[in-house]
C-alpha positions, 0 to 999 in steps of 0.5 A, spaced: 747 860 770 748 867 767 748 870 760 753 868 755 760 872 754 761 873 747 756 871 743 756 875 737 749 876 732 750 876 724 747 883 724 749 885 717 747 885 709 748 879 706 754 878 702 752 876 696 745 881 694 747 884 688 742 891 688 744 891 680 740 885 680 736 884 686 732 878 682 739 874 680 739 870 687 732 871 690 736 867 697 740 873 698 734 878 696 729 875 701 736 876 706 736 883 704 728 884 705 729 881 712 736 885 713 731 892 712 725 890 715 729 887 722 734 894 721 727 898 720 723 895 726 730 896 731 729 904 729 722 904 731 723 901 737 730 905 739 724 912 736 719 909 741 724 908 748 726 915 747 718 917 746 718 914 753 723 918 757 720 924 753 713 923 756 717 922 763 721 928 762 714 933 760 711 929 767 717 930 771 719 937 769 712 941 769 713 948 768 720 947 765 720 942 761 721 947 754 728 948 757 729 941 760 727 936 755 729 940 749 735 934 748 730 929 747 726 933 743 732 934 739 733 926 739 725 924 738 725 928 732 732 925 729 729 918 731 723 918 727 726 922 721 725 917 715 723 911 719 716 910 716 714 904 711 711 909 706 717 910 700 720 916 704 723 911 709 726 906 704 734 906 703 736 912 698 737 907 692 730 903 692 727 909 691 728 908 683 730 912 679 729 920 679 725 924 676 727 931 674 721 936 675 721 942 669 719 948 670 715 950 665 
């Protein structure tokens, strides 16, 4: 028994959310929660494979590893820009509105 060909997971946003109106169909923004969380957890794991090869590299290449592992450093970072739970690591537009700072 092997694995299956062509087997497709439903992996995009809802159809039906609305982000003028989240509350309208509370069905579609529990969807559209899920959709965040499961894209949010995905990044997470993707940041935490690439710190894995960045450990395995720092070991295996010793004195050289600035040189080397520079790459995956590279990765690392830009893997774990904006993947926190805190507001920063919120899609753009659930920031809420923007408040402009006045110098005084």
């Amino acid at each position: 028994m092997g694995r299956k060909k062509g087997v497709v997971f439903d992996e995009s946003a809802p159809d039906d959310f609305d982000p003028e109106n989240p509350y309208k169909d509370p069905v579609a923004m529990l969807e559209m929660r899920e959709h965040l969380v499961r894209e949010k957890w995905i990044d997470i794991e993707k940041a935490k494979i690439l710190r894995e090869k960045l450990k395995w590299c720092y070991r295996i290449e010793g004195i050289n590893h600035l040189q080397k592992c520079r790459h995956l450093v590279q990765q690392y970072l830009d893997a774990t820009r904006g993947i926190g739970w805190g507001k920063d690591g919120r899609h753009p537009s659930l920031h809420g509105p923007k408040i402009e700072a006045t110098a005084e």
